[in-house]
ZABA-27875 format. One record per residue: residue in three letters; z, x, y of N, C-alpha, C in turn. Coordinates in steps of 0.1 Angstrom, whole numbers, padded with zeros to 4 digits, always signed. Each point is the difference from the previous one (the first is absolute). Layout:
ZABA-27875
alaZXYZXYZXY
...
end
This chain:
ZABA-27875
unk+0000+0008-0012+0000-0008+0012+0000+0009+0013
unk+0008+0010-0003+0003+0009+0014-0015+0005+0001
unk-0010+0008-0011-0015+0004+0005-0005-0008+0005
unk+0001-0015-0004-0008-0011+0002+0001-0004+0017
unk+0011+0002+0007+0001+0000+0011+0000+0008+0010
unk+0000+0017-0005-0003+0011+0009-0015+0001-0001
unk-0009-0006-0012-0013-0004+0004-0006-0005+0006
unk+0008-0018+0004+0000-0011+0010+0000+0009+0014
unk+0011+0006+0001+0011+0006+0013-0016+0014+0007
unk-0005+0004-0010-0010+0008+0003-0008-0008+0004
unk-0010-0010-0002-0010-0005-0002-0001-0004+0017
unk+0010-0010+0004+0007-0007+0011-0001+0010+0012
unk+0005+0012-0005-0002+0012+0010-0010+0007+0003
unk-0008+0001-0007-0017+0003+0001-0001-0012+0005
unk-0004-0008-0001-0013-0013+0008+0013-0001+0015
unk+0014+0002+0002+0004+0002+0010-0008+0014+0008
unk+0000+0009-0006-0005+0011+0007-0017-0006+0005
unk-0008-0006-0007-0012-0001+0001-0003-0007+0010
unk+0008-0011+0005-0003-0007+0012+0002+0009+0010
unk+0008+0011+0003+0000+0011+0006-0013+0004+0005
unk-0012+0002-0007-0008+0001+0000-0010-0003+0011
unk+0005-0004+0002-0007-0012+0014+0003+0006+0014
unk+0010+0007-0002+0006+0008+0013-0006+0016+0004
unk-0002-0002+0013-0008+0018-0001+0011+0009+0006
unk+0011-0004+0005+0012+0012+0005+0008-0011-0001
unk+0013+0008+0001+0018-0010+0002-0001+0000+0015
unk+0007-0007+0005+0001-0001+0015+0017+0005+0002
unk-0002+0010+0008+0014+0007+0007+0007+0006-0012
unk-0006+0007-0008+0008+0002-0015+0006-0007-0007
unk-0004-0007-0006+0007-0011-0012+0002-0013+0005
unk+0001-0007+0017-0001-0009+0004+0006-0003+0014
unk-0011-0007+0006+0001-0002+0015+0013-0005+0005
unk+0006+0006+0010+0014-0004+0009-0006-0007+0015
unk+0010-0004+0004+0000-0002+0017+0004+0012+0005
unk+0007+0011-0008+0003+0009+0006-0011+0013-0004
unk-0015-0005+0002-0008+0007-0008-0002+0017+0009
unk+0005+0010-0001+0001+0009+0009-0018+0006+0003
unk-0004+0001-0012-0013+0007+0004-0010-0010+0008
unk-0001-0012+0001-0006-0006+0008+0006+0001+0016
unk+0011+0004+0001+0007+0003+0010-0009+0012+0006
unk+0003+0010-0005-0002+0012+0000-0015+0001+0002
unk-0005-0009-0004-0018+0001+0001-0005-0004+0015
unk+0011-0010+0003+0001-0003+0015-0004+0007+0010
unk+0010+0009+0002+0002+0011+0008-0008+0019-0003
unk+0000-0005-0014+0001+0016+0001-0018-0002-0006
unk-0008+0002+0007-0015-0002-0009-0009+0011-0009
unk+0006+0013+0006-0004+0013-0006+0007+0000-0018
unk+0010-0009-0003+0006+0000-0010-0006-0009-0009
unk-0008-0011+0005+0000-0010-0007-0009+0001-0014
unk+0010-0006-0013-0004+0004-0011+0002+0013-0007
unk+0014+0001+0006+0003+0017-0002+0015-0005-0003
unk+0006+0006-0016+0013-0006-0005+0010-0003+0009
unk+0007-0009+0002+0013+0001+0010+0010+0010-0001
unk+0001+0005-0009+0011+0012+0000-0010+0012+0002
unk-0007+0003+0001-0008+0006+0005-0002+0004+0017
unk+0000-0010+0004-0002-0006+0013+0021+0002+0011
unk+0004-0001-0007+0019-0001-0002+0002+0018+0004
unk-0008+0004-0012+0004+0015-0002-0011+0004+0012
unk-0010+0002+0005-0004+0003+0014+0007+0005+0011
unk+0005-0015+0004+0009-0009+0010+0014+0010-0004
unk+0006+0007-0010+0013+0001-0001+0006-0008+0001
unk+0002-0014-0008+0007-0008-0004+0005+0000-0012
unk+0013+0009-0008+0003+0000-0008+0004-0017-0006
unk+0006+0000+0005+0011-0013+0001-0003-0012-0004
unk-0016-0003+0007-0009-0006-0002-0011-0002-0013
unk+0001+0013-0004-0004+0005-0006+0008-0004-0020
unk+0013+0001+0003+0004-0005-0009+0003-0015-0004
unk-0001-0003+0011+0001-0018+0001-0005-0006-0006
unk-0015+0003+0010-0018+0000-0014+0002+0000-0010
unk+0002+0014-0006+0003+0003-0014+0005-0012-0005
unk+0010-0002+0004+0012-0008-0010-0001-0014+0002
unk-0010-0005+0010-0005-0012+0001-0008-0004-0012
unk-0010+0008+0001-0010+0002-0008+0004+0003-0016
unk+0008+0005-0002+0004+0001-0013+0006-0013-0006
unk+0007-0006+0005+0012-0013-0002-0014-0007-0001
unk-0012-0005+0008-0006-0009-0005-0007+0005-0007
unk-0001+0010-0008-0007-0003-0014+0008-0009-0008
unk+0013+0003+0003+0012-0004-0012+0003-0010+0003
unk-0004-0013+0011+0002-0010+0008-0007-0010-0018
unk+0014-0009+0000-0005-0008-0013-0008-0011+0008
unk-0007-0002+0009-0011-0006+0007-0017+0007-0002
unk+0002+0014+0001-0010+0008-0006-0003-0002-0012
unk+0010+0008-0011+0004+0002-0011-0006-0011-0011
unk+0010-0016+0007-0009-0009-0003-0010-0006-0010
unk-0006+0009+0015-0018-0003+0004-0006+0009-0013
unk+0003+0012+0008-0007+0011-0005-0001+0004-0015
unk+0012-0005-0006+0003+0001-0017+0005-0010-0007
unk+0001-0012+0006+0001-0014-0006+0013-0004-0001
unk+0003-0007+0002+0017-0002-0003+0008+0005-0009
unk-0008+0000-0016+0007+0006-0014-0003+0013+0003
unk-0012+0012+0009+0002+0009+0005+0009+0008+0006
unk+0004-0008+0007+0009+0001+0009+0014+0003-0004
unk+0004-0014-0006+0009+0004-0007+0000+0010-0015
unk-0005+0004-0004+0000+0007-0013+0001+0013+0008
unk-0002+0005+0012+0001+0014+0008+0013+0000+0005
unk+0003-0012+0003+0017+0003+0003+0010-0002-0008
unk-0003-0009-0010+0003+0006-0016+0000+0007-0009
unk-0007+0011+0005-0005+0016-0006+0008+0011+0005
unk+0005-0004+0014+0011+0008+0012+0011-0003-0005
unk+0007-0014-0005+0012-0005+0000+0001+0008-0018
unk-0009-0005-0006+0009+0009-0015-0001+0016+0000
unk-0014+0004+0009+0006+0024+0000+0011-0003+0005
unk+0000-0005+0008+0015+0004+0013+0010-0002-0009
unk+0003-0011-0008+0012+0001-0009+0001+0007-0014
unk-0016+0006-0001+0002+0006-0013+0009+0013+0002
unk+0012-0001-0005+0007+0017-0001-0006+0006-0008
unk-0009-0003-0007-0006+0013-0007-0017+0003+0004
unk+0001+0006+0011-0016-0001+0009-0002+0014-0004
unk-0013-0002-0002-0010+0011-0001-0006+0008+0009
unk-0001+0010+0000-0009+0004+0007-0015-0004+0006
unk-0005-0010-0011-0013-0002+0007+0007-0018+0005
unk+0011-0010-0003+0006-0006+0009-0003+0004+0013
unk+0009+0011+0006-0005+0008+0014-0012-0002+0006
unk-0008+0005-0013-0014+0008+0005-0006-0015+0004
unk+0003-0010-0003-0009-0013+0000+0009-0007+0014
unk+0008-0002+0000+0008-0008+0011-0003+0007+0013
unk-0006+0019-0002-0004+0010+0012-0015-0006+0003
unk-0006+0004-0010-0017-0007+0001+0000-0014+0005
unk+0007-0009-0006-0001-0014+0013+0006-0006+0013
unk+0009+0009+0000+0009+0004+0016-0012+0007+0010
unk-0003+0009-0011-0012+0006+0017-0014-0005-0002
unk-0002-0010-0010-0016+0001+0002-0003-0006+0015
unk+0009-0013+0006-0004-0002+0008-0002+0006+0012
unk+0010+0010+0000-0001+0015+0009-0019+0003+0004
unk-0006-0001-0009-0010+0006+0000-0014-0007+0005
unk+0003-0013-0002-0008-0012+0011+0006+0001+0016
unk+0012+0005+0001+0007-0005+0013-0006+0013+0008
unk+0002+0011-0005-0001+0016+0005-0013+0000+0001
unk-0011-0006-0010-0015+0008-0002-0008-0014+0010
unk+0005-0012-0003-0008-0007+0001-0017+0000-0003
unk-0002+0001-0016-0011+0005-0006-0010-0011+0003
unk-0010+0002+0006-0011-0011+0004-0009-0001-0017
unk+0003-0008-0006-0007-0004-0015+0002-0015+0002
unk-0005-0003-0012-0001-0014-0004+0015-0004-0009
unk+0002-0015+0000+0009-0004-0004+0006+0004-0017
unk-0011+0000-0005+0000+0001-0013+0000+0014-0005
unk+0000+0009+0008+0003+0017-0001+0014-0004+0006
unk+0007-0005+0010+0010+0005+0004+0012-0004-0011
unk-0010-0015-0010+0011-0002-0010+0003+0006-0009
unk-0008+0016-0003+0004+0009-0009+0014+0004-0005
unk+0003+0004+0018+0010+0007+0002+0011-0011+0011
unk-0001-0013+0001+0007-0011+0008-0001-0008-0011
unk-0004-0006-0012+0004-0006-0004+0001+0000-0017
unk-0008+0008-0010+0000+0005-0012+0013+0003-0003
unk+0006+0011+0006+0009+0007-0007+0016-0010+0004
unk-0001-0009+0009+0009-0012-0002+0001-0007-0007
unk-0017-0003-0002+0002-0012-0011+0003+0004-0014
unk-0001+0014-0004+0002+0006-0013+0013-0002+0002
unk+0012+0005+0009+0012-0003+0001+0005-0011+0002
unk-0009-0014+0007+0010-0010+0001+0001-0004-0017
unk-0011+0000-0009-0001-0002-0014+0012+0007-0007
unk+0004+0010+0006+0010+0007-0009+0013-0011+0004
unk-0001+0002+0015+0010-0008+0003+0007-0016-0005
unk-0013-0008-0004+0001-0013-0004+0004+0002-0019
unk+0000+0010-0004-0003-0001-0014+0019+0008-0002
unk+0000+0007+0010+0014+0001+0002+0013-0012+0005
unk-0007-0004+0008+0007-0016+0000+0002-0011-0010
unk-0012-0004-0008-0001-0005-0011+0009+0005-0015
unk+0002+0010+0006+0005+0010-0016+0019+0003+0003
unk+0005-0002+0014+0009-0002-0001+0011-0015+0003
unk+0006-0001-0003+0009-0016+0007-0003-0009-0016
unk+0001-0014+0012-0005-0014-0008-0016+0003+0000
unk-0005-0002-0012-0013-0001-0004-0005-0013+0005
unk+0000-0008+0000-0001-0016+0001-0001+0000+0015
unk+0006+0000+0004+0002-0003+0022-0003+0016+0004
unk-0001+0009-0004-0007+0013+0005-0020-0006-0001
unk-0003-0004-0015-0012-0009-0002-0003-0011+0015
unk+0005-0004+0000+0002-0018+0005-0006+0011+0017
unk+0009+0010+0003-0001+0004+0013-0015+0005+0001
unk-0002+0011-0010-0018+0004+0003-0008-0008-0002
unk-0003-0012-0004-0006-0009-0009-0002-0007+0017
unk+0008-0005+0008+0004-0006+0008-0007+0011+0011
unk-0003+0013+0002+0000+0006+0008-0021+0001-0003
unk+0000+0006-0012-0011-0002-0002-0013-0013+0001
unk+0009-0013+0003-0008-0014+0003+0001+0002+0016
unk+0006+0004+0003+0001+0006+0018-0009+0006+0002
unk-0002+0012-0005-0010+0010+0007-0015-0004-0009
unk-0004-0009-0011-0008-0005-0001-0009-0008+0008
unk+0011-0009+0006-0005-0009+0012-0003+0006+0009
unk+0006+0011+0004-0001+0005+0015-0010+0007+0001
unk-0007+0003-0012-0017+0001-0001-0004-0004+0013
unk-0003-0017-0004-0009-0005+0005+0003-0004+0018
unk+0012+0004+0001+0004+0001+0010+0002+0014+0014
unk-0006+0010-0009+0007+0012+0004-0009+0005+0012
unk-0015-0004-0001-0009-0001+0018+0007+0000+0011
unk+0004-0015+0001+0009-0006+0011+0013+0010+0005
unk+0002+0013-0009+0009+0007+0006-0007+0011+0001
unk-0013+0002+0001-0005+0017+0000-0001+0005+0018
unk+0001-0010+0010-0001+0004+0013+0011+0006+0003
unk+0010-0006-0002+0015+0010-0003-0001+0016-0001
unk-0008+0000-0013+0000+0013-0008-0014+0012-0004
unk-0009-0010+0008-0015+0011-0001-0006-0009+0007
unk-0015+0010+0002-0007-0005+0010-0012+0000-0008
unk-0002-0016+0000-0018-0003-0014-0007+0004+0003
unk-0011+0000-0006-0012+0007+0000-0008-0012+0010
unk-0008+0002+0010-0007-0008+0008-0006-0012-0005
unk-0008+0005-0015-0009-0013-0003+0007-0004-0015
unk+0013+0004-0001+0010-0011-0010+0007-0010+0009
unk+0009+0008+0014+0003-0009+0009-0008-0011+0000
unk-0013+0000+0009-0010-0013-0001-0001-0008-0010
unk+0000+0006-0008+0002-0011-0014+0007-0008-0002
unk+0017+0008+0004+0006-0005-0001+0005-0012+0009
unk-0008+0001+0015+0001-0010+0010-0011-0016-0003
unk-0007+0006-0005-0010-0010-0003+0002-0011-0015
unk+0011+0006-0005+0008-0008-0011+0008-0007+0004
end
């Protein structure tokens, strides 16, 4: 039953990733604020425009500034409004159920570390590089190596407690993020900016 559902739990998360597809960049790193600083910044400063914000911070000597960014930008990857989106509800949770049993395992391994290190900084590396690719390259290294862990994480959930109502909860989580398929467009302005002639498509529907 447990394969039978880290199958489901996969399946759900691919055709989540694939609507992705539709998007040609994230807007403001992982998703648009009122406090969107680089549109700010594009304002005033025009020699910069389209040139990383910490980038732009570090010029100016704005440390300070400089870490704010950073740490804005980081929290919304991990923003369960992103997260969500980006890896499906059972995604989502199966990555923060992957955190909650290392962290209590007293008997952690070395490659424990090495894995909780690798998904702590990947997002480092969209925030810092801001790599101009396509969505579906950025999910290499933004969303694969999560979803291999939120799977660890759900099959770790399932494997410890009540069997029965640990079930009832993914079962319950996975009819969530199945639905939110067909729903998940309606929140891509949030979180990417579509492709010109999927947009129209999408208005003309």
């Amino acid at each position: 039953m447990k394969k039978i559902i880290l199958v489901i739990a996969a399946i759900i998360e691919i055709f989540t990733l694939k609507a992705w597809f539709a998007c040609e960049s994230f807007t403001d790193i992982f998703h648009f604020s009122s406090v969107n600083l680089l549109y700010q910044m594009e304002a005033y400063i025009n020699p910069f425009i389209g040139t990383p914000i910490w980038f732009v911070r570090l010029f100016h000597n704005k440390f300070v500034e400089i870490s704010i960014d950073f740490l804005r930008f980081y929290l919304q990857f991990w923003d369960v409004r992103f997260g969500s989106v980006w890896f499906s509800f059972i995604g989502y949770f199966g990555i923060l159920a992957g955190f909650y049993y290392i962290i209590l395992n007293k008997k952690k391994k070395n490659y424990h570390w090495l894995t909780l290190f690798i998904l702590m900084i990947l997002p480092c590396f969209e925030i810092i590089f801001e790599p101009v690719i396509s969505i579906p390259l950025k999910s290499l290294y933004l969303w694969f190596p999560f979803i291999l862990f939120s799977l660890y994480g759900i099959y770790q959930f399932l494997t410890h407690g009540s069997e029965k109502k640990r079930l009832v909860i993914v079962l319950i989580l996975l009819i969530l993020s199945f639905v939110s398929i067909f729903f998940i467009s309606s929140e891509f302005s949030r979180y990417c900016v579509i492709f010109p002639a999927i947009w129209k498509k999408m208005i003309q529907q």
